[in-house]
DSSP file (Angstrom, degrees, kcal/mol; ACC not computed):
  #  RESIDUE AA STRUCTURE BP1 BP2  ACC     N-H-->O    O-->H-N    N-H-->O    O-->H-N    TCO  KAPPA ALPHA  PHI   PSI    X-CA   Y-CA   Z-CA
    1    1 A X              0   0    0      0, 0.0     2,-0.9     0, 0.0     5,-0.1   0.000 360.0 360.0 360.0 157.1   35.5   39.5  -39.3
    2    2 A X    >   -     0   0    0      1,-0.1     3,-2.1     3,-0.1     5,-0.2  -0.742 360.0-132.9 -96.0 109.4   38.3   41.0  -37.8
    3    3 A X  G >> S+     0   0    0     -2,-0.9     3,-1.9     1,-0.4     4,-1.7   0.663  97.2  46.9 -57.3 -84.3   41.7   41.6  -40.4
    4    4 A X  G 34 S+     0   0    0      1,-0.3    -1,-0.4     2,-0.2     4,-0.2   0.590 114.3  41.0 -73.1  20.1   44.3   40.2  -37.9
    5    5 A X  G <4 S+     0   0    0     -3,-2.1     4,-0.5    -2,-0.7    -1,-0.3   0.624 116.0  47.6-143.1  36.2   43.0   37.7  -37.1
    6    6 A X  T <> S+     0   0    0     -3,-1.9     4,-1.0     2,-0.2    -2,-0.2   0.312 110.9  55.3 -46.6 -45.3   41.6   36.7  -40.6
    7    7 A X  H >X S+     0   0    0     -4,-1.7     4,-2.2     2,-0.2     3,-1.2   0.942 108.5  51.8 -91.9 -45.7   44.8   37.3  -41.8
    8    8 A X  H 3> S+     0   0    0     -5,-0.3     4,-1.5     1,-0.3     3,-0.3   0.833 108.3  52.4 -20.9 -82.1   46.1   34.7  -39.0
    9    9 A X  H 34 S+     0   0    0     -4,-0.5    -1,-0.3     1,-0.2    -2,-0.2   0.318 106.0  45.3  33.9 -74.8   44.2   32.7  -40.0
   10   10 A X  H <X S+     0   0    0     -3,-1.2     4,-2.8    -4,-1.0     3,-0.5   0.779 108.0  60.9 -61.5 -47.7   44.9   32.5  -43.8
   11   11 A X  H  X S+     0   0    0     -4,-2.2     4,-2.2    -3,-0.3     5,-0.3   0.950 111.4  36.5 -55.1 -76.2   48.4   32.4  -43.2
   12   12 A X  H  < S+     0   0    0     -4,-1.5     4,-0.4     1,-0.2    -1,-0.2   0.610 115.7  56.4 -54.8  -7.0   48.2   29.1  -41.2
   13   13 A X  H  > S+     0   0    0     -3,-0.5     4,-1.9    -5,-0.3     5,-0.5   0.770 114.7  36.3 -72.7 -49.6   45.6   27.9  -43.4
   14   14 A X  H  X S+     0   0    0     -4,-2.8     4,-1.1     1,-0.2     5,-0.2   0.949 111.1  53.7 -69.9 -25.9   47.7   28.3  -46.3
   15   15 A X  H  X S+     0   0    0     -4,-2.2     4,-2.1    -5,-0.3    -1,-0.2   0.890 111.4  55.0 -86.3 -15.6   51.6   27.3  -45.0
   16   16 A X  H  > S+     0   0    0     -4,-0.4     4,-1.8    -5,-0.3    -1,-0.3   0.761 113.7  43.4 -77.6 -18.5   49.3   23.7  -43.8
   17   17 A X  H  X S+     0   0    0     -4,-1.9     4,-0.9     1,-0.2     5,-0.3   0.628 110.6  54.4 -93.7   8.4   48.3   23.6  -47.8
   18   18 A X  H  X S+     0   0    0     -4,-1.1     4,-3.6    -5,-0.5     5,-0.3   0.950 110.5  39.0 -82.3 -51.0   51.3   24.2  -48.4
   19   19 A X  H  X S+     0   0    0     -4,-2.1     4,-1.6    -5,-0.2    -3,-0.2   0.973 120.5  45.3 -40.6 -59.9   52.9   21.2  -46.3
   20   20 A X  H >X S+     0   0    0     -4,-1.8     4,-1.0     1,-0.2     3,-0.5   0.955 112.5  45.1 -91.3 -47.1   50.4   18.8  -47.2
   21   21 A X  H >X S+     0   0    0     -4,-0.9     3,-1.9     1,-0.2     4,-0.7   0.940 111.8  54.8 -28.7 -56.1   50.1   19.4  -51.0
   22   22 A X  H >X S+     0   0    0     -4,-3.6     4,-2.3    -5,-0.3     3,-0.9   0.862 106.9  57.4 -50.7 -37.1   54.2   19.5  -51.2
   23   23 A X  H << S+     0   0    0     -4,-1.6     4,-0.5    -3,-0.5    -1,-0.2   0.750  88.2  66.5 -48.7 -40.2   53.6   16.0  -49.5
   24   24 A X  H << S+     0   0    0     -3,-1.9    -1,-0.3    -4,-1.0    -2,-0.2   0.785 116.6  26.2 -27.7 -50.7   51.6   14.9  -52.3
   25   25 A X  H << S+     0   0    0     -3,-0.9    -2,-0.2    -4,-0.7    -1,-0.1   0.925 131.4  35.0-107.0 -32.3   55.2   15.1  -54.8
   26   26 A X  S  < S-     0   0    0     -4,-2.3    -3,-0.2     0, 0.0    -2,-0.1   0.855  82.6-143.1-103.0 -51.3   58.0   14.6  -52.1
   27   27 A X        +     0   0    0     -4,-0.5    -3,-0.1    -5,-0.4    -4,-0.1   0.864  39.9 157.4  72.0  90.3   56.7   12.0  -49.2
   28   28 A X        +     0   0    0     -9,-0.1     2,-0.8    -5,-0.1    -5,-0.1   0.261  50.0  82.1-105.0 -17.6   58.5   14.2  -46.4
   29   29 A X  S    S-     0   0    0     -6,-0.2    -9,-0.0    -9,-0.1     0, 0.0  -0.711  85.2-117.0-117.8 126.8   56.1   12.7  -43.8
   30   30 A X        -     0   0    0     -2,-0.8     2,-0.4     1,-0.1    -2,-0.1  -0.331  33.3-118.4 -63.5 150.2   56.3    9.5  -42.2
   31   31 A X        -     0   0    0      1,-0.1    -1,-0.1     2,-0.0     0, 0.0  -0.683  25.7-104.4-111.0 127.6   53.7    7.2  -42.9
   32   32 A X        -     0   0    0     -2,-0.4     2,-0.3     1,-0.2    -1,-0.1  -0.141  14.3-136.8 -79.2 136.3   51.4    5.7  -40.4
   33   33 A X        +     0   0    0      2,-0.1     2,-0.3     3,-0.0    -1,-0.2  -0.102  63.1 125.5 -88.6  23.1   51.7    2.0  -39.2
   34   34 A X        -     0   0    0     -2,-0.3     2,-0.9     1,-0.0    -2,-0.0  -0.729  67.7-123.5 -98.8 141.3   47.8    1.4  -39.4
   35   35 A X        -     0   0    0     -2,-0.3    -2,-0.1     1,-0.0    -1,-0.0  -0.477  33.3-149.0 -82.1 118.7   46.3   -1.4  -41.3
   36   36 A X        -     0   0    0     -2,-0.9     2,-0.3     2,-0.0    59,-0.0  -0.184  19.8-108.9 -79.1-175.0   44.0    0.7  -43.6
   37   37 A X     >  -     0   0    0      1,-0.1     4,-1.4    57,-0.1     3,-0.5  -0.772  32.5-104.4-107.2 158.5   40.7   -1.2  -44.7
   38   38 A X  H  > S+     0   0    0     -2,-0.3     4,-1.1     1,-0.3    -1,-0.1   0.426 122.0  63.4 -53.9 -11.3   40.3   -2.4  -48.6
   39   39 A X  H >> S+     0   0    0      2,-0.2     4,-2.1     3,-0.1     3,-0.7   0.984 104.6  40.6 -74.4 -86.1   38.1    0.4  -49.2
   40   40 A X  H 3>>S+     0   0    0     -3,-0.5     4,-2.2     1,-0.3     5,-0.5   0.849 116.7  53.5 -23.2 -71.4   40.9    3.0  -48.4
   41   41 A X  H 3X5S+     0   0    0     -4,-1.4     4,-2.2     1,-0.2     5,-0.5   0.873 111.8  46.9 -37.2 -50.3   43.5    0.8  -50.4
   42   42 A X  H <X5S+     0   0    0     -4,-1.1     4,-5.1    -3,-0.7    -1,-0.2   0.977 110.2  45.4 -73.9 -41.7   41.3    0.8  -53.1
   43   43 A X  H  X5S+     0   0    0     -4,-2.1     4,-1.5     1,-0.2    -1,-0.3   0.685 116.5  46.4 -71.4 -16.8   40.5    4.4  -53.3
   44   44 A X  H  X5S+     0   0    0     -4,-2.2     4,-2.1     2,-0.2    -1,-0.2   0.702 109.9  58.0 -58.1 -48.3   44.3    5.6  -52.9
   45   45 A X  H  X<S+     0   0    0     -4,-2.2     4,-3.1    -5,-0.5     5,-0.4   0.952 108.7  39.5 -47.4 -61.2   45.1    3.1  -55.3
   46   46 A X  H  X S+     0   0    0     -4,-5.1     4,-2.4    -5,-0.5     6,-0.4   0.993 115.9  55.5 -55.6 -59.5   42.7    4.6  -58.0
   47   47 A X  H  <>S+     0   0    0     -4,-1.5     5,-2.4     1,-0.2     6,-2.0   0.824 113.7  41.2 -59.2 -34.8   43.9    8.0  -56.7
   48   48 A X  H ><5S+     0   0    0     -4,-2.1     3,-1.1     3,-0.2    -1,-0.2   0.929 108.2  56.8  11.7-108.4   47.5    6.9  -57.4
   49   49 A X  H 3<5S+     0   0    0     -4,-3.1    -2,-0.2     1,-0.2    -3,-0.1   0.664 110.2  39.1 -38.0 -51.5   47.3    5.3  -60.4
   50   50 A X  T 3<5S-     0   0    0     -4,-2.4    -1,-0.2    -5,-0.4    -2,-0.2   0.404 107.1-116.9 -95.2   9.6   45.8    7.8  -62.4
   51   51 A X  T <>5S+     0   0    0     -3,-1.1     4,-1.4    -4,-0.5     3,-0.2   0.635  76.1 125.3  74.7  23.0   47.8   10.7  -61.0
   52   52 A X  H  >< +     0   0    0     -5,-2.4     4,-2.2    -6,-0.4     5,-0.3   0.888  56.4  71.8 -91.2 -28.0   45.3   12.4  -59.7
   53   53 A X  H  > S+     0   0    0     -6,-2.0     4,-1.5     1,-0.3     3,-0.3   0.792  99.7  56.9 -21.3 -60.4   46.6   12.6  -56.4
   54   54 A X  H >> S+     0   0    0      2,-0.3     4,-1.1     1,-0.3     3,-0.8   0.839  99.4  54.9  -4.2 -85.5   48.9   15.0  -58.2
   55   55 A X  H 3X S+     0   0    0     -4,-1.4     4,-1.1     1,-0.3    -1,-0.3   0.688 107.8  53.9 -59.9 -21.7   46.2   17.2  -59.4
   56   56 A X  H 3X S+     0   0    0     -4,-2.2     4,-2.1    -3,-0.3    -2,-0.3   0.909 106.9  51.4 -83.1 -38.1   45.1   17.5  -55.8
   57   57 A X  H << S+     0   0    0     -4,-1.5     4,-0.4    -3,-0.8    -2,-0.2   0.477 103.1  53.9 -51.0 -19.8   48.3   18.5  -54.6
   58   58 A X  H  X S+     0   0    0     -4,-1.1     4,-3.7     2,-0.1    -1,-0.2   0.758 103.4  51.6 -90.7 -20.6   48.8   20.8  -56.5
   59   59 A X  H  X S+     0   0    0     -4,-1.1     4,-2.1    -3,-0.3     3,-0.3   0.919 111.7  52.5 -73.2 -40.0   45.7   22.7  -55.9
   60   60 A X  H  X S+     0   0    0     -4,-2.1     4,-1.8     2,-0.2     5,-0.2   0.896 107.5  52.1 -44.1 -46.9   46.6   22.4  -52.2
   61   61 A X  H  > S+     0   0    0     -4,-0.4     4,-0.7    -5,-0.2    -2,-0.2   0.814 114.3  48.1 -57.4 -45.2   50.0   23.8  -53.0
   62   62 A X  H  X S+     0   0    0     -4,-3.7     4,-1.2    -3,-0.3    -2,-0.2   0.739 106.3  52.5  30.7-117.4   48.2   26.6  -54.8
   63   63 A X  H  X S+     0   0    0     -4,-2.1     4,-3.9     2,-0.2    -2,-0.2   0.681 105.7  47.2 -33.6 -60.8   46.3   27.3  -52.9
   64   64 A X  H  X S+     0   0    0     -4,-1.8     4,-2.2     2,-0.3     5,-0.2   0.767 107.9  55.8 -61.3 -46.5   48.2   27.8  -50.1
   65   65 A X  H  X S+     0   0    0     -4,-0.7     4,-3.4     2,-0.2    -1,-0.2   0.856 108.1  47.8 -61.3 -44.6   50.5   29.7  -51.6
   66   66 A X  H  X S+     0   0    0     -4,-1.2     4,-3.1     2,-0.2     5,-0.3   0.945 109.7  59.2 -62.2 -66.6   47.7   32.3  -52.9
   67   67 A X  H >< S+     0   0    0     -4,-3.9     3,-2.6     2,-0.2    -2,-0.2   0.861 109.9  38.4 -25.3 -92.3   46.6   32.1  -49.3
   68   68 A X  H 3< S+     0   0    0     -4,-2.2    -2,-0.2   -57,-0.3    -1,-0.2   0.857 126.5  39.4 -20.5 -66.2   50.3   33.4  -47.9
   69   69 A X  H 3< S-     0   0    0     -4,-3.4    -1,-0.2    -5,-0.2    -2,-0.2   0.717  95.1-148.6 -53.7 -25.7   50.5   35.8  -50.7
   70   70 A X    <<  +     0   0    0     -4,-3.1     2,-0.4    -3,-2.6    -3,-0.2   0.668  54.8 125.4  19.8  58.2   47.1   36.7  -50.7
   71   71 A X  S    S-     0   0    0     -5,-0.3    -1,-0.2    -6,-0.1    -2,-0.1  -0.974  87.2  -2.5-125.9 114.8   47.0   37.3  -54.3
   72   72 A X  S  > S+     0   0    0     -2,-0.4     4,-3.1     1,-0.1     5,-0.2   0.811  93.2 128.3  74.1  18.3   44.0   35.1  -56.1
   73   73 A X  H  >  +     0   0    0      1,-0.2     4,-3.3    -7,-0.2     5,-0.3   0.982  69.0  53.1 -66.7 -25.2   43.0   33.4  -52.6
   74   74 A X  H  4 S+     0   0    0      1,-0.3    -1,-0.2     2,-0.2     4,-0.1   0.778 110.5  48.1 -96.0 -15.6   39.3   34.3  -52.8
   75   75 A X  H >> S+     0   0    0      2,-0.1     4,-1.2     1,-0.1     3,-0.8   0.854 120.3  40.4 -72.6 -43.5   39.2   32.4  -56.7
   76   76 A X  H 3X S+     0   0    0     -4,-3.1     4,-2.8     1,-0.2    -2,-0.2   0.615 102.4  62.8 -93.7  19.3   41.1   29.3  -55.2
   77   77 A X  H 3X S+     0   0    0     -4,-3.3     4,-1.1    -5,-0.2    -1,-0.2   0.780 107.6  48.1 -64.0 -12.9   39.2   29.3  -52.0
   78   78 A X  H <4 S+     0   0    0     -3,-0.8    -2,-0.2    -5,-0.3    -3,-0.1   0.989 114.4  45.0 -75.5 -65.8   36.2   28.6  -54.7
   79   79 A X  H >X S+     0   0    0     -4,-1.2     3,-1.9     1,-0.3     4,-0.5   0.801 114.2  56.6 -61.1 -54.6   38.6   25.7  -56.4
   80   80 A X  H >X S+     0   0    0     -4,-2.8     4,-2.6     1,-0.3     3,-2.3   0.930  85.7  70.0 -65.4 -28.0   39.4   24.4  -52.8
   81   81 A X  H 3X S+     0   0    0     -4,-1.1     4,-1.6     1,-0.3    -1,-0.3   0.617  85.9  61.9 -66.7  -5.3   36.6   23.8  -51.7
   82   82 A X  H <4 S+     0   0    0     -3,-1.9     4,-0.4     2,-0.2    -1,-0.3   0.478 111.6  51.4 -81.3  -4.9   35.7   20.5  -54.1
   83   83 A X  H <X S+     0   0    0     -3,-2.3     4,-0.5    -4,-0.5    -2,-0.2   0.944 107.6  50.8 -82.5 -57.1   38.9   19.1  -52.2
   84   84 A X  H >X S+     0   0    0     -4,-2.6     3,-3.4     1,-0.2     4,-0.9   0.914 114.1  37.4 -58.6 -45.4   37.4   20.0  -49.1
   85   85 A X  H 3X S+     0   0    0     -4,-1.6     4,-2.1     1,-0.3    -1,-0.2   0.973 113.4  57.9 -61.0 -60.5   34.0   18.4  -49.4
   86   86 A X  H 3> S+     0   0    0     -4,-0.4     4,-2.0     2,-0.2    -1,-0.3   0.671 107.2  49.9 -26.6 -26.9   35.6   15.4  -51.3
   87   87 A X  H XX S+     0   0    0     -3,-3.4     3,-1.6    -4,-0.5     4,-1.4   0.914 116.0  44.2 -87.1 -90.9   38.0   14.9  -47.8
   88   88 A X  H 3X S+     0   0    0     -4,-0.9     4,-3.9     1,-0.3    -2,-0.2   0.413 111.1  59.5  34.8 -80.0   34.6   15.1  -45.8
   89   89 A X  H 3X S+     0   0    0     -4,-2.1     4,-1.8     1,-0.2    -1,-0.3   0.821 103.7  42.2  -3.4 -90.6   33.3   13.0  -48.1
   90   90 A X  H <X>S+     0   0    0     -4,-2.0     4,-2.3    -3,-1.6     5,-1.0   0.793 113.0  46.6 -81.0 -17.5   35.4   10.1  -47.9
   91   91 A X  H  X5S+     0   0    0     -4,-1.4     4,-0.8     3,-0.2    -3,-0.2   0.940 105.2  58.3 -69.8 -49.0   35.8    9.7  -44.5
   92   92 A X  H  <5S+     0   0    0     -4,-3.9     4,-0.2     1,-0.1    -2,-0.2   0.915 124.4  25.7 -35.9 -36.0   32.4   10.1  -43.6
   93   93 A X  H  <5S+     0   0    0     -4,-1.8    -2,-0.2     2,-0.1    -3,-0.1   0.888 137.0  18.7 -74.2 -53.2   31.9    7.1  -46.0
   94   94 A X  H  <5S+     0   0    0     -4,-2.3   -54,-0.2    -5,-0.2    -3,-0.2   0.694 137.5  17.3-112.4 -32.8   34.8    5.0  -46.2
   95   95 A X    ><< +     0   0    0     -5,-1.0     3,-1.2    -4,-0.8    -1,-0.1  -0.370  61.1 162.0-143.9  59.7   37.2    5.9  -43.0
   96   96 A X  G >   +     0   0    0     -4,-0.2     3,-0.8     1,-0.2     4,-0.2   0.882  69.4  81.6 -37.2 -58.2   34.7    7.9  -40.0
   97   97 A X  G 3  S+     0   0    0      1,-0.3    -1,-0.2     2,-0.1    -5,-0.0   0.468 103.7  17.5 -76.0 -16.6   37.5    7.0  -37.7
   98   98 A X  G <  S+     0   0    0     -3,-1.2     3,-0.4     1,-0.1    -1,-0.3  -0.428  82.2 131.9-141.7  42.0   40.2   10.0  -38.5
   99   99 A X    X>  +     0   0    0     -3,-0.8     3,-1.7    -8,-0.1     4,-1.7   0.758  48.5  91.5 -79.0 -17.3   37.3   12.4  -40.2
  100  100 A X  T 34 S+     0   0    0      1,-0.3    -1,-0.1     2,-0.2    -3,-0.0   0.774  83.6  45.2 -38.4 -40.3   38.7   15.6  -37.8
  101  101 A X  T 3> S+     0   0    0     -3,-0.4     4,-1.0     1,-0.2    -1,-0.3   0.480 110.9  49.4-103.6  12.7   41.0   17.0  -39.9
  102  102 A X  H <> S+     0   0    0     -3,-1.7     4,-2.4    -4,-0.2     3,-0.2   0.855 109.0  54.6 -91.3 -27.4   39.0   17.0  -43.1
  103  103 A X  H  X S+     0   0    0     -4,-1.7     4,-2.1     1,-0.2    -2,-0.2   0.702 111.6  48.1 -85.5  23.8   36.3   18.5  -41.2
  104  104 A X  H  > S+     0   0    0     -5,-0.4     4,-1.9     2,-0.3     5,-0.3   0.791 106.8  52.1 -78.3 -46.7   39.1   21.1  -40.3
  105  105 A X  H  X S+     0   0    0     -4,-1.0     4,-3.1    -3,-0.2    -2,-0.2   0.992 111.5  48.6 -68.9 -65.2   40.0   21.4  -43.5
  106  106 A X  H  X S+     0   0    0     -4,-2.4     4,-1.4   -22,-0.2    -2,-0.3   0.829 109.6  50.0  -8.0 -86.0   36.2   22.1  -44.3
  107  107 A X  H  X>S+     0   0    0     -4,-2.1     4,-7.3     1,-0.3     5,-0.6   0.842 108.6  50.7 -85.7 -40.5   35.6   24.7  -41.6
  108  108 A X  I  X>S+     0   0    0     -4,-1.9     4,-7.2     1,-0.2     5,-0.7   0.997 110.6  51.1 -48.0 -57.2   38.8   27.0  -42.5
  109  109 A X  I  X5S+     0   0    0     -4,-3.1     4,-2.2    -5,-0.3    -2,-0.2   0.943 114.0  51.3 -50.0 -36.5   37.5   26.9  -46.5
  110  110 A X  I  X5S+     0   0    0     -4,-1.4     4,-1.9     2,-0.2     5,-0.3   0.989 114.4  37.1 -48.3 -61.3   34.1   28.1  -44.8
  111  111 A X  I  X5S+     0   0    0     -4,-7.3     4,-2.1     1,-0.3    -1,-0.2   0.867 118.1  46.8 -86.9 -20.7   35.3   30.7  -43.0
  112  112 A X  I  X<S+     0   0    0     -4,-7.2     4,-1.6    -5,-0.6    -1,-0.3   0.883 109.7  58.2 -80.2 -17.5   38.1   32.1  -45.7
  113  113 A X  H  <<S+     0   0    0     -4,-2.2     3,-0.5    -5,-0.7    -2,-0.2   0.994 106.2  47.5 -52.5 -57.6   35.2   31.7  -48.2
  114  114 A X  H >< S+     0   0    0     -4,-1.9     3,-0.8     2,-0.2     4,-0.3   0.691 107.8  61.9 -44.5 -38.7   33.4   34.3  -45.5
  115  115 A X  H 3< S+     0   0    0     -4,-2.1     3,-0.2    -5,-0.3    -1,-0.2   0.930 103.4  45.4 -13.2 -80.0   36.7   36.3  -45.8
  116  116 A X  T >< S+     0   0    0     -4,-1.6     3,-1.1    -3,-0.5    -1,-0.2  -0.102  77.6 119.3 -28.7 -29.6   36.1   36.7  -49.0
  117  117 A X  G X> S+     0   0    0     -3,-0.8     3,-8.9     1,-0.3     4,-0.8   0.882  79.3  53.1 -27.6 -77.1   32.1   37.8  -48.9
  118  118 A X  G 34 S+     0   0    0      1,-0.3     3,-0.5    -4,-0.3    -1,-0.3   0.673 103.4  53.1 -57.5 -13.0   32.7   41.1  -50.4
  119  119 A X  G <4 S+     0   0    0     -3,-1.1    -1,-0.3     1,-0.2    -2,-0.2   0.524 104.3  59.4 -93.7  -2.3   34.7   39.9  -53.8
  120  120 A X  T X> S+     0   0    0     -3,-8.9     4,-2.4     1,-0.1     3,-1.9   0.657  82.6  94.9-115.8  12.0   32.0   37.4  -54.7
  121  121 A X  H 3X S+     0   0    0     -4,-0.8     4,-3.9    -3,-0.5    -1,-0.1   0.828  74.3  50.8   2.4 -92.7   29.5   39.9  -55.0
  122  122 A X  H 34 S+     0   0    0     -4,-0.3    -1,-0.2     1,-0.2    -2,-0.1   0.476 116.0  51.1 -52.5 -12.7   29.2   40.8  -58.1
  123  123 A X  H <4 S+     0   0    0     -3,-1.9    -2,-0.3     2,-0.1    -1,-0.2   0.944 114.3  39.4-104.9 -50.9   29.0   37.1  -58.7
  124  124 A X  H  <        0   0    0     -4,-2.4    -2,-0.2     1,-0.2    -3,-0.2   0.604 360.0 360.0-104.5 -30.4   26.5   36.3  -56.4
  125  125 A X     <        0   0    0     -4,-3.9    -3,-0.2    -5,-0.2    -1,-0.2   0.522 360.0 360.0-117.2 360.0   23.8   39.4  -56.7
């Protein structure tokens, strides 16, 4: 792949986990006037409740940050990627109608995973 525009790439991948993790602890972003379905409620609720929300935001946060820095990206590109699929996940299932940007979120972890190739090597052969 080609280095700038890889490294493009990661940078705006990472300052977007950066936004939306930080969002996670601050609520900086206004919140959208659609009536979500009991499904949604519920599973946000659970996510909530038990703070896990939290633990996903911070791995976005991370992340992101490791992205930008590019110090330790290619161990949490590993780490992101149970976020991504989980995002994926639940909109295919529970909310199809606004699945775009998880599979966005998806395709970036793909392709910084592919970044990455040569440092998982040793792990992989």
């Amino acid at each position: 792949m080609n280095t700038k525009l890889f490294m493009v790439l990661r940078i705006i991948f990472g300052v977007l986990l950066v936004i939306f993790g930080s969002e996670k602890f601050f609520h900086f972003m206004p919140q959208p006037e659609v009536a979500f379905s009991d499904a949604v409620l519920n599973y946000m609720g659970a996510l909530m409740n038990t703070n896990t929300i939290y633990l996903v935001g911070l791995v976005e946060l991370v992340a992101g940050l490791t992205l930008i820095f590019n110090k330790f990206a290619a161990l949490l590109m590993i780490i992101l990627m149970s976020v991504s699929i989980n995002a994926v996940l639940f909109h295919a299932t529970i909310s199809p109608g606004d699945i775009y940007g998880a599979i966005v979120l998806l395709l970036l972890n793909i392709v910084m995973l592919f970044g990455y190739k040569n440092q998982y090597k040793e792990l992989l052969y």
